[in-house]
C-alpha positions in Angstrom: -12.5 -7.6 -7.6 -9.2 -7.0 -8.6 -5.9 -8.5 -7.4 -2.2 -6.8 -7.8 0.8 -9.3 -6.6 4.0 -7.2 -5.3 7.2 -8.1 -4.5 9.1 -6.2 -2.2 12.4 -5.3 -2.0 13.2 -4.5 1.9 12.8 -6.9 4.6 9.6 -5.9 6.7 9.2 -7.5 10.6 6.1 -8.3 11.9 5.3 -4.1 13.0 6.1 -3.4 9.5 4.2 -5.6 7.9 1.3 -4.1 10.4 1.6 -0.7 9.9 1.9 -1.7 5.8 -1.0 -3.2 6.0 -3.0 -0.8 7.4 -1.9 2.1 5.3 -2.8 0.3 2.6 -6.3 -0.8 4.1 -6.8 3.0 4.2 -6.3 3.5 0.3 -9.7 4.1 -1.2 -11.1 0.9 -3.1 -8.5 -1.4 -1.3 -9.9 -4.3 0.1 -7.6 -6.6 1.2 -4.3 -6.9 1.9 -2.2 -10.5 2.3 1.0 -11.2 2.8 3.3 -14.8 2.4 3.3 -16.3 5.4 6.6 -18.2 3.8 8.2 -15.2 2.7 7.5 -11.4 3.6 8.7 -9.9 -0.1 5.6 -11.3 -1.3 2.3 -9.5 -1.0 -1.2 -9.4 -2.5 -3.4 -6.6 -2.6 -7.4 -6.7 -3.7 -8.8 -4.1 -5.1 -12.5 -2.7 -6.6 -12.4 -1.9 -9.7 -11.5 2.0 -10.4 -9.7 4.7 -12.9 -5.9 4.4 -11.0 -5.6 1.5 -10.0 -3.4 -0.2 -8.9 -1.0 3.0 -9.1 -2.4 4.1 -6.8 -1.5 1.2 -4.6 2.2 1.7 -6.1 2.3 5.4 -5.0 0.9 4.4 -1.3 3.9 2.0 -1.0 6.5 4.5 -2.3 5.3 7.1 -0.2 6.2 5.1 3.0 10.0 4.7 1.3 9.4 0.9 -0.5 10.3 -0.2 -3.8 7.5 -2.8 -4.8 8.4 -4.6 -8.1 5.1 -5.5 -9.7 4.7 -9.3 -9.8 1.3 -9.6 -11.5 -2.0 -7.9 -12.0 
Protein backbone atom coordinates (compact mmCIF):
# COMPACT_ATOMS: atom_id res chain seq x y z
CA UNK A 1 0.00 0.00 0.00
CA UNK A 2 0.56 3.43 -0.79
CA UNK A 3 -0.09 6.55 1.19
CA UNK A 4 -0.42 10.39 -0.31
CA UNK A 5 -0.68 13.27 2.53
CA UNK A 6 -2.78 16.38 1.27
CA UNK A 7 -3.31 19.59 2.58
CA UNK A 8 -6.22 21.34 1.73
CA UNK A 9 -6.91 24.65 1.17
CA UNK A 10 -10.78 25.31 1.95
CA UNK A 11 -12.35 24.73 5.28
CA UNK A 12 -14.56 21.47 4.94
CA UNK A 13 -17.48 20.85 7.98
CA UNK A 14 -18.32 17.60 9.04
CA UNK A 15 -20.90 16.95 5.61
CA UNK A 16 -17.98 17.85 3.64
CA UNK A 17 -15.55 16.00 4.96
CA UNK A 18 -18.40 13.07 4.47
CA UNK A 19 -19.22 13.43 1.07
CA UNK A 20 -15.11 13.88 0.48
CA UNK A 21 -14.62 10.94 1.78
CA UNK A 22 -16.78 8.96 0.07
CA UNK A 23 -15.97 10.28 -3.43
CA UNK A 24 -12.79 9.43 -2.81
CA UNK A 25 -13.58 5.81 -1.48
CA UNK A 26 -15.15 5.42 -4.89
CA UNK A 27 -11.78 6.12 -6.83
CA UNK A 28 -10.56 2.85 -8.17
CA UNK A 29 -7.46 1.41 -6.02
CA UNK A 30 -8.32 3.93 -3.08
CA UNK A 31 -8.44 2.33 0.09
CA UNK A 32 -8.60 4.51 2.69
CA UNK A 33 -9.29 7.78 3.44
CA UNK A 34 -8.28 9.79 6.93
CA UNK A 35 -8.58 12.93 7.99
CA UNK A 36 -6.95 15.16 11.21
CA UNK A 37 -9.11 14.92 13.80
CA UNK A 38 -6.94 18.28 15.07
CA UNK A 39 -7.22 20.03 11.92
CA UNK A 40 -9.49 19.37 8.71
CA UNK A 41 -6.74 20.81 6.02
CA UNK A 42 -4.96 17.71 6.66
CA UNK A 43 -5.87 14.44 4.96
CA UNK A 44 -4.38 10.99 4.12
CA UNK A 45 -5.30 8.88 1.50
CA UNK A 46 -4.06 4.94 0.94
CA UNK A 47 -3.73 3.67 -2.09
CA UNK A 48 -2.86 0.10 -4.13
CA UNK A 49 -0.27 0.42 -6.06
CA UNK A 50 -1.20 1.46 -9.90
CA UNK A 51 -0.01 3.45 -13.19
CA UNK A 52 -1.77 7.16 -12.06
CA UNK A 53 -1.54 7.32 -8.95
CA UNK A 54 -1.96 9.43 -6.88
CA UNK A 55 -3.10 11.89 -9.87
CA UNK A 56 -5.68 10.40 -10.02
CA UNK A 57 -6.55 11.13 -6.41
CA UNK A 58 -5.52 14.92 -7.25
CA UNK A 59 -7.95 15.05 -10.24
CA UNK A 60 -10.90 13.47 -8.03
CA UNK A 61 -10.35 16.37 -5.56
CA UNK A 62 -10.25 19.13 -8.17
CA UNK A 63 -13.11 17.83 -9.86
CA UNK A 64 -15.31 18.57 -6.72
CA UNK A 65 -13.72 22.44 -6.88
CA UNK A 66 -10.56 21.82 -4.12
CA UNK A 67 -7.17 22.80 -4.26
CA UNK A 68 -5.09 20.04 -2.41
CA UNK A 69 -1.46 20.98 -2.04
CA UNK A 70 0.51 17.75 -1.92
CA UNK A 71 2.17 17.30 1.50
CA UNK A 72 3.91 13.92 0.90
CA UNK A 73 3.81 10.70 -0.97
Amino acid sequence: MHTIQLYIDENLNANQIDELRTTLMGVPHVVDVEFSVRDSHDMLVEYEEHRGMPMDILHSLRSVGLHPDVVSA
